[in-house]
C-alpha positions as CSV (number, residue, x, y, z in Angstrom):
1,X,-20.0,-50.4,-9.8
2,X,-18.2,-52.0,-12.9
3,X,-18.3,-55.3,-11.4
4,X,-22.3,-55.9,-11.0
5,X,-23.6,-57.5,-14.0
6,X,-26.5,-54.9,-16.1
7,X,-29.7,-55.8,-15.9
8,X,-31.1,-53.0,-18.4
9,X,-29.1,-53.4,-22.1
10,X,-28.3,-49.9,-21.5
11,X,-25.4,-50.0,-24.0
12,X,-27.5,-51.2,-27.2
13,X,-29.9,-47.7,-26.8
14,X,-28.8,-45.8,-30.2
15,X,-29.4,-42.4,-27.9
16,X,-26.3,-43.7,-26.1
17,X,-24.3,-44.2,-29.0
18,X,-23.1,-40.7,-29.5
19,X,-23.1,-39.9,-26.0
20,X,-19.2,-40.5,-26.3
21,X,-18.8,-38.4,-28.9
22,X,-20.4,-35.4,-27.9
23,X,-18.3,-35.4,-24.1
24,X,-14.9,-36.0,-26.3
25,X,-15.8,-32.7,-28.0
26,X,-16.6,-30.9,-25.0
27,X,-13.6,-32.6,-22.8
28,X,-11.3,-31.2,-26.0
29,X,-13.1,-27.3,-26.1
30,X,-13.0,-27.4,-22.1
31,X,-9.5,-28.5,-22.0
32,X,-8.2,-26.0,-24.9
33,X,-10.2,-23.5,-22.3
34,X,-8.0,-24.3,-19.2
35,X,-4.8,-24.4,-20.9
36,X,-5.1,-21.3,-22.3
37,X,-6.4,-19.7,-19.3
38,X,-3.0,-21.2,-17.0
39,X,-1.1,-19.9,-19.9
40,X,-2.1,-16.4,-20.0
41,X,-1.7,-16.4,-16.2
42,X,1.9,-17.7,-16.4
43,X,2.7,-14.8,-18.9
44,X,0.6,-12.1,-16.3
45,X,3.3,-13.3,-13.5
46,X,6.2,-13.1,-15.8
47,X,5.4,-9.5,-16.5
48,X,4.6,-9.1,-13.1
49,X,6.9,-5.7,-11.5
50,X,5.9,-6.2,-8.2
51,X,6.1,-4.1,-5.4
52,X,8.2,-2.1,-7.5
53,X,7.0,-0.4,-10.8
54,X,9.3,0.3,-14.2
55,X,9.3,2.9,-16.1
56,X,11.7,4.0,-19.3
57,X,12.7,7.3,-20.3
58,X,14.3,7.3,-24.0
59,X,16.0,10.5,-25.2
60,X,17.0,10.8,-29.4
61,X,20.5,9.6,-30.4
62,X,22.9,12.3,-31.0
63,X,23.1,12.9,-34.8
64,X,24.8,14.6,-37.2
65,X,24.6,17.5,-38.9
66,X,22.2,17.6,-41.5
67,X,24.1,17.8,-44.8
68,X,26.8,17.6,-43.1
69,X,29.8,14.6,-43.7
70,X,31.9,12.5,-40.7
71,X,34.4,15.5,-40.9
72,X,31.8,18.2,-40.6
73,X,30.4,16.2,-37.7
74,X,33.6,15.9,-36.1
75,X,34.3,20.2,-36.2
76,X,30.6,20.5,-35.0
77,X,31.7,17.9,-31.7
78,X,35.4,19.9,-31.4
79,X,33.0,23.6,-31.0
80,X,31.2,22.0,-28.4
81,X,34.6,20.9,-26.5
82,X,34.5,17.3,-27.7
83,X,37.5,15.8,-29.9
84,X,36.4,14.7,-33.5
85,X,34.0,11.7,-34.1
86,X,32.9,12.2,-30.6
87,X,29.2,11.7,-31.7
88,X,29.6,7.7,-31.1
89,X,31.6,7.9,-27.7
90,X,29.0,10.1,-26.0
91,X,26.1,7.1,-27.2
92,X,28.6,4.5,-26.0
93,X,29.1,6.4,-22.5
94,X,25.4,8.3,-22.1
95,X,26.4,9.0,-18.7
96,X,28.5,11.7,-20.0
97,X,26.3,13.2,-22.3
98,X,24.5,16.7,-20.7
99,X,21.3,15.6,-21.6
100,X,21.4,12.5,-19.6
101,X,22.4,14.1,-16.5
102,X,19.5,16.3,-16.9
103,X,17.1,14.0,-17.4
104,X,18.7,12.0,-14.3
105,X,18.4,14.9,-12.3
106,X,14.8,15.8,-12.7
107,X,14.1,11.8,-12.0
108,X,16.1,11.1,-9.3
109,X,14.6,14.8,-7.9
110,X,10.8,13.5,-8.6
111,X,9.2,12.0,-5.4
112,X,8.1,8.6,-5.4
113,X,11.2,7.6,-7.8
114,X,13.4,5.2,-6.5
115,X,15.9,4.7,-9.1
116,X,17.0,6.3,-11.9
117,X,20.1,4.6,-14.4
118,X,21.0,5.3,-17.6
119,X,21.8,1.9,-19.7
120,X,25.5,1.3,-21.4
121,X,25.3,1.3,-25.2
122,X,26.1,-2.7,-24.8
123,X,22.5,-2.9,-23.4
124,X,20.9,-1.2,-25.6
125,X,21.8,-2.9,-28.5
126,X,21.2,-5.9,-26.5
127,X,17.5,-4.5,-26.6
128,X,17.6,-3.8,-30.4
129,X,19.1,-6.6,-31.5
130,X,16.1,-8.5,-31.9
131,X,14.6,-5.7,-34.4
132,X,18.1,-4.7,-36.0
133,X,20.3,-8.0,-35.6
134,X,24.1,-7.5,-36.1
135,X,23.5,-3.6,-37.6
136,X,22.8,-2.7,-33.4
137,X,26.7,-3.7,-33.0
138,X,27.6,-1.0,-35.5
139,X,29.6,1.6,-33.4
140,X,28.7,3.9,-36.3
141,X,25.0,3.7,-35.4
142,X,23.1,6.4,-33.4
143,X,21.2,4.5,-30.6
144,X,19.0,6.2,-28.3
145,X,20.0,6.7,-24.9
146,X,17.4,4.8,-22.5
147,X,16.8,5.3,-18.6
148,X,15.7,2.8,-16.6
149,X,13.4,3.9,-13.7
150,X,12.1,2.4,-10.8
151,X,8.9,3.9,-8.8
152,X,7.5,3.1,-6.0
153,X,3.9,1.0,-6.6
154,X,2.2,2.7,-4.0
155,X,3.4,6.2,-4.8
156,X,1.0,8.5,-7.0
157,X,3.6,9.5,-9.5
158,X,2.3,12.1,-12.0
159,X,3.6,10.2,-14.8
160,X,2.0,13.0,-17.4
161,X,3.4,16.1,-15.8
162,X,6.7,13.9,-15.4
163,X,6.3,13.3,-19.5
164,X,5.8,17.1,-19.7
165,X,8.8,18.2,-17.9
166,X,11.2,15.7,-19.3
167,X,10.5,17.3,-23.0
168,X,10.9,20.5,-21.6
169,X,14.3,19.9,-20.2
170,X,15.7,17.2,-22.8
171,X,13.4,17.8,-26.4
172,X,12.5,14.5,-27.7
173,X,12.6,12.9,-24.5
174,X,9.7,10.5,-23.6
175,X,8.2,8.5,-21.5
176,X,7.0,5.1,-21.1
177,X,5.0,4.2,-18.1
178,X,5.3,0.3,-17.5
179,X,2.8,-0.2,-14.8
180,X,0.0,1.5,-17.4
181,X,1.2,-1.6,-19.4
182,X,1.0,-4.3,-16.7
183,X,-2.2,-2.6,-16.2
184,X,-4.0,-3.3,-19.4
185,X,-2.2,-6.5,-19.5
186,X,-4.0,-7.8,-16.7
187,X,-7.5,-6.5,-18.3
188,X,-6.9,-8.7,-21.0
189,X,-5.8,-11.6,-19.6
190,X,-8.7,-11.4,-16.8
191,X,-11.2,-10.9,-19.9
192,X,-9.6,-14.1,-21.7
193,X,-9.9,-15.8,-18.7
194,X,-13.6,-14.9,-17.8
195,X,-14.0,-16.0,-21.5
196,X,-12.3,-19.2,-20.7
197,X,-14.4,-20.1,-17.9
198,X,-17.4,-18.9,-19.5
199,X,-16.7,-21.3,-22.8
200,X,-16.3,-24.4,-19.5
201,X,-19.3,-23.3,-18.2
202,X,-21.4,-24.1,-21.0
203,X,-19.7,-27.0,-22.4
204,X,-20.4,-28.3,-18.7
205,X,-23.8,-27.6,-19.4
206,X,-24.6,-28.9,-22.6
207,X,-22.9,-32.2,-21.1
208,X,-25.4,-32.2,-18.3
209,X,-28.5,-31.7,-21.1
210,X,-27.0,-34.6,-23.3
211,X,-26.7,-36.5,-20.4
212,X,-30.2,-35.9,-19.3
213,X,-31.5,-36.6,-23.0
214,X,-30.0,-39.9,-23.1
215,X,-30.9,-40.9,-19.7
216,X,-34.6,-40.0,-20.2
217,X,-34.3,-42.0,-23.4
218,X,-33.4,-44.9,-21.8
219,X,-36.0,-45.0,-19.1
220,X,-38.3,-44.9,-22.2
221,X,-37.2,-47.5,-24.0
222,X,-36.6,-49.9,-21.2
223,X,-40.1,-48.6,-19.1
224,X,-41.7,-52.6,-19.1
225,X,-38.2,-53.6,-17.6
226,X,-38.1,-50.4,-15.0
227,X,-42.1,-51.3,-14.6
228,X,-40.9,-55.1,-13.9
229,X,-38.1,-54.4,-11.5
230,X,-40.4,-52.0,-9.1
231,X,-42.7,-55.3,-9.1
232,X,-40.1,-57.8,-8.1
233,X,-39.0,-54.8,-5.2
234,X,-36.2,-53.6,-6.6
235,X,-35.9,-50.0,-5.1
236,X,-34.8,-46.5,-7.4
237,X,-31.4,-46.8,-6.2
238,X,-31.1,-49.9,-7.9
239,X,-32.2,-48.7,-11.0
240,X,-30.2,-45.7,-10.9
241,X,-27.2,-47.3,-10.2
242,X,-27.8,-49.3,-13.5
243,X,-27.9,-45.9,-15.2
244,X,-25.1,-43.5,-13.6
245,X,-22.5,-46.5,-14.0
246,X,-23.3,-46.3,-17.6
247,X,-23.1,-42.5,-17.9
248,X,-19.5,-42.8,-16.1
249,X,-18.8,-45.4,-18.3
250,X,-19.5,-43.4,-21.6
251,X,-17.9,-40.3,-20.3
252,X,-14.9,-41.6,-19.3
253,X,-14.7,-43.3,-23.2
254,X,-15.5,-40.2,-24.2
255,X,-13.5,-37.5,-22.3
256,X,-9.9,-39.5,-22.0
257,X,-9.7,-39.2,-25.9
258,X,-10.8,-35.8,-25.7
259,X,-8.0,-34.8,-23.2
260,X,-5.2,-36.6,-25.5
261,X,-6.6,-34.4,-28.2
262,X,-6.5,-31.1,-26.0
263,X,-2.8,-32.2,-25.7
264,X,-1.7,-32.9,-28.8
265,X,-3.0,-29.2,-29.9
266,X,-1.5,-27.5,-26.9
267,X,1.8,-29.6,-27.5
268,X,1.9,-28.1,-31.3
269,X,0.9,-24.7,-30.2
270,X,3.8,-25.3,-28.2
271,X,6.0,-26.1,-30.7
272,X,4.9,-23.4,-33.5
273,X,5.6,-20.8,-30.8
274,X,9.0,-22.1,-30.2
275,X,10.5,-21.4,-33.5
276,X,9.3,-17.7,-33.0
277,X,11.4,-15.6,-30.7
278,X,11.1,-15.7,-27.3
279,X,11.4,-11.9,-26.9
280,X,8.5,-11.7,-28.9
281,X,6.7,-14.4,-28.0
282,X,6.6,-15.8,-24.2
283,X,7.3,-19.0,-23.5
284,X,3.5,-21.3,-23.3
285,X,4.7,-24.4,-22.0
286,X,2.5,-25.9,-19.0
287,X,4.1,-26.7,-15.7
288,X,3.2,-30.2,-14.4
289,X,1.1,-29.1,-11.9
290,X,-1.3,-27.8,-14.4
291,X,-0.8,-30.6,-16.9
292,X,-2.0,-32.5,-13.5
293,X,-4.8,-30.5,-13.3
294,X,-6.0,-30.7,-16.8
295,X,-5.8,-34.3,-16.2
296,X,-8.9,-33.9,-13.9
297,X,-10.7,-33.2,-17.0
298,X,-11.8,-36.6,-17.6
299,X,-12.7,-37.5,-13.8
300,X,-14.9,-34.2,-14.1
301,X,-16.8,-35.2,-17.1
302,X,-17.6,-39.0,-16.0
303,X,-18.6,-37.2,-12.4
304,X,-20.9,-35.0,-14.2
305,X,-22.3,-37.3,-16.6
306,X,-23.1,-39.9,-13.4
307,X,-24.5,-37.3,-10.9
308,X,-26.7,-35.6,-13.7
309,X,-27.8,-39.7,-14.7
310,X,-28.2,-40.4,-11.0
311,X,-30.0,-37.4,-10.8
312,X,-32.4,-37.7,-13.3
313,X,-33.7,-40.9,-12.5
314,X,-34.4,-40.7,-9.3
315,X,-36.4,-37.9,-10.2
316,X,-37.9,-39.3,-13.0
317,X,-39.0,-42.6,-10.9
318,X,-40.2,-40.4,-8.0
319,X,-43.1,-39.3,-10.3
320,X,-44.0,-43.1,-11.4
321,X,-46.7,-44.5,-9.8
């Protein structure tokens, strides 16, 4: 196709002129579409619980006395049968602390509850580290005391009544129902995603019309030369083939600069989210299979803009006489 000498002077049409401009836009919005779109699935499997779902019961820290000094705190522990300063111990070992148990009990009794443990005080501040820094190390600290619970999926687990019966046995208990998270998770990212493929949809269209505009302007310009070829027998094909190697040729020049674009943004995307923390923020780097597949973004464009040309003119010379 590239090796055939053209017999139209397709490339000094000033229609065709920002014909490469206007696919490197739409190769760089369509890209910037994908990526986000593989990204935000990436995150939805991350977060992804499985057959199994999570669920976390946090019961308040154990505090002191209000008013009340380390030494007051320490005779309130000893009338309760604990030795003095006992108030950290029982956060560092929530096993042990009555409330737990109860709280582990009504789980662990609940049907469609798998598992029920209560973290160690190491993990916890592990989880509040991010929020606290060095001050969740303090042994001095109240932490709350946090279950972890596993559910069965398929299990219709009354997670309100569940709520309701936890703060009945243990006040200030609560619960926080993971798979209701997941849940609206998924909403969201399937809502981007429509979004996404909504924003490729029409940038593939308004590539197909500014293919079509240009082509048309072409068989206008060059009608006497069309109008000479027919004469001599050359057939449509001929003709067309003039025009969809052109069309490939400016949507290639036009969509492999878009791509490089797309990349460059998604690489400094990438790179402004790494300085944040990745407990906050999930990690938005691209696999290579999808950095392959975003590399089909410029073979799409030049296969659109010769089908449509192709198109075109064989429609447009079908109605010639």
């Amino acid at each position: 196709m590239f090796s055939r000498p053209a017999i139209l002077p397709l490339d000094a049409d000033e229609s065709s002129r920002f014909l490469p401009w206007t696919v490197a836009f739409m190769a760089y919005l369509a890209t910037l579409a994908l990526a986000g779109a593989m990204a935000l699935a990436a995150v939805t499997q991350r977060f992804d619980p499985g057959p199994a779902a999570s669920m976390t019961v946090e019961l308040p820290p154990v505090l002191p006395t209000v008013g009340g000094d380390a030494k007051a705190a320490g005779k309130t522990a000893k009338t309760q049968g604990a030795s003095a300063g006992n108030v950290s111990q029982s956060a560092a070992a929530p096993k042990k602390d009555s409330r737990t148990a109860t709280a582990l009990h009504l789980l662990r009794a609940t049907p469609g509850i798998i598992a029920a443990e209560a973290l160690e005080r190491s993990e916890v501040e592990k989880l509040l580290e991010p929020w606290l820094g060095a001050t969740a190390k303090d042994p001095d600290l109240p932490l709350p005391i946090i279950i972890d619970v596993t559910a069965d999926r398929g299990a219709k687990i009354d997670t309100s009544g569940l709520a309701k019966r936890l703060s009945a046995a243990v006040p200030g208990a609560t619960l926080d129902d993971h798979g209701m998270w997941f849940a609206r998770l998924t909403v969201f990212v399937h809502s981007v995603q429509l979004v996404a493929g909504l924003v490729v949809a029409l940038t593939c269209l308004a590539a197909v019309l500014t293919v079509v505009y240009v082509t048309l302007s072409g068989l206008a310009v060059h009608h006497d030369i069309i109008e000479m070829l027919h004469v001599i027998g050359a057939e449509d094909g001929y003709i067309a083939r003039q025009f969809q190697g052109h069309a490939l040729r400016l949507g290639l020049a036009g969509a492999l600069p878009g791509l490089l674009m797309a990349v460059l943004t998604v690489e400094l995307l990438a790179l402004t989210a790494g300085r944040v923390d990745s407990f906050l923020l999930p990690d938005v780097h691209l696999t290579p299979t999808q950095w392959l597949a975003l590399g089909f973004v410029p073979v799409a464009a030049g296969a659109i803009a010769m089908l449509t040309a192709r198109i075109t003119v064989m429609r447009r010379l079908g109605r010639m006489v």
